[in-house]
N, C-alpha and C positions, 0 to 999 in steps of 0.2 A: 214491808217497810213503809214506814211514813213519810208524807210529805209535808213540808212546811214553805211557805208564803216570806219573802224576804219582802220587806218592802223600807224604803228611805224619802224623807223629802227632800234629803239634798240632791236627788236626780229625778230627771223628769218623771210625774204618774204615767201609769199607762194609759196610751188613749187606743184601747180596743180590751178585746176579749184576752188578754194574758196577764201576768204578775211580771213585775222588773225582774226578778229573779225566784225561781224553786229550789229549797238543801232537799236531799233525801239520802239521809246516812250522811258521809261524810262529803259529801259532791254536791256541788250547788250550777243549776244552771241556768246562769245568763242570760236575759231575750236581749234583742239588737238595742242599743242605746246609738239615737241619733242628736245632732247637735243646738236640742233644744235647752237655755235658760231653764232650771225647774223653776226658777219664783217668776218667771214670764211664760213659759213654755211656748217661746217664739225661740227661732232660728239666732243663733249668735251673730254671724252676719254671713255674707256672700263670700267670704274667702275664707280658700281653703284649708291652709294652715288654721287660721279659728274657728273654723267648724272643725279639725282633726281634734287640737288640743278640747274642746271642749267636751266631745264623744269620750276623751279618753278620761277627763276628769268627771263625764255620768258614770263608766265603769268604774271606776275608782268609787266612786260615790256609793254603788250598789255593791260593791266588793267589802267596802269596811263595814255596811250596815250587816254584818253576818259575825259573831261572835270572834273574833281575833282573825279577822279575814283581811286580806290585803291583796295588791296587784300582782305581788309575787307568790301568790297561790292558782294563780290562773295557770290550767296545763295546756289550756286550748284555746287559741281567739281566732274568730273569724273577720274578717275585713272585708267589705264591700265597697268597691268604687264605681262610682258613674265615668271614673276617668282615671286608666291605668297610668297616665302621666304621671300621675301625682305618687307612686309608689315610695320612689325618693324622698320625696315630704312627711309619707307616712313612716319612712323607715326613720329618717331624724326625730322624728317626734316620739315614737313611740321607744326610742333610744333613752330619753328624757323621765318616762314614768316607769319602764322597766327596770331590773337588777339582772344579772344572769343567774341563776340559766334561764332564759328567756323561754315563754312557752312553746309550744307547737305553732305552728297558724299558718293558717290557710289567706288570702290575697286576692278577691276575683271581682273582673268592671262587670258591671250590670246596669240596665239599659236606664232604670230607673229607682229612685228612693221615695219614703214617703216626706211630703212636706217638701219636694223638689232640692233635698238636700244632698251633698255630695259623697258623705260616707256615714257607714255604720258599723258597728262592732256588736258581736255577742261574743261569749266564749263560757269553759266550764271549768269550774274552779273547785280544787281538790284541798281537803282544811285537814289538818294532822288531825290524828285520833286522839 
C-alpha cells in the first residue's frame, strides 16, 4: 500500500522530522497540531481557551487539505494537557467543532509541550471509500 504526504498552509509546517499528516488507503494520520498561527508560526497567546480553539482549527486545517475530508471523519483524537483542569474547557470547545457521533479519544496531562504550550491534539481519520 502506498503512502502519501498531506500537507496545507493553512496549518502550521512542520518544524521537525514528520509531515502534518500521512493517507495510506483510506486512513490518514494526523501528527500533533499545537497552537501555532501558520502565517506567524508563533503561539496564539497564553490562554487557554485560545490556544484550544486554535489547535482545533490546525486540525481542521489538516483535515480538509485531504480530498473531501472533514472534522467529522476523525475516528480517533488524542488530547494532551500540561493541565488536566482544563478538561472542561476542552470538552466545551471541542463541542463547538464536532457533529456526533463524535470520535473515539483519548485525554492525558503531560508534564510538558513543545514551544511551552498548553495542549495538543493528533488523531486518525477514516475517508469513505
Amino acid at each position: 500500500m502506498s503512502k502519501s504526504v498531506i500537507h496545507t498552509d493553512k496549518a502550521p509546517k512542520a518544524i521537525g522530522t514528520y509531515s502534518q499528516a500521512i493517507k495510506s488507503g483510506t486512513t490518514v494520520y494526523l501528527s500533533g497540531q499545537i497552537p501555532l498561527v501558520p502565517e506567524t508560526m508563533e503561539v496564539i497567546s497564553e490562554d487557554f481557551a485560545e490556544q484550544a480553539h486554535q489547535v482545533f482549527k490546525n486540525v481542521q486545517a489538516v483535515c480538509e487539505a485531504v480530498d473531501e475530508g472533514s472534522l467529522n471523519h476523525l475516528v480517533k483524537v488524542n488530547i494532551f494537557l500540561t493541565d488536566l483542569s482544563n478538561f472542561a474547557v476542552v470538552n466545551e470547545i471541542m463541542s463547538q467543532y464536532f457533529k456526533q457521533p463524535y470520535p473515539a479519544r483519548a485525554a492525558v496531562q503531560i508534564s510538558a509541550l513543545p514551544k511551552g504550550v498548553q495542549i495538543e491534539i493528533d488523531g486518525v481519520m477514516e475517508l469513505p471509500e
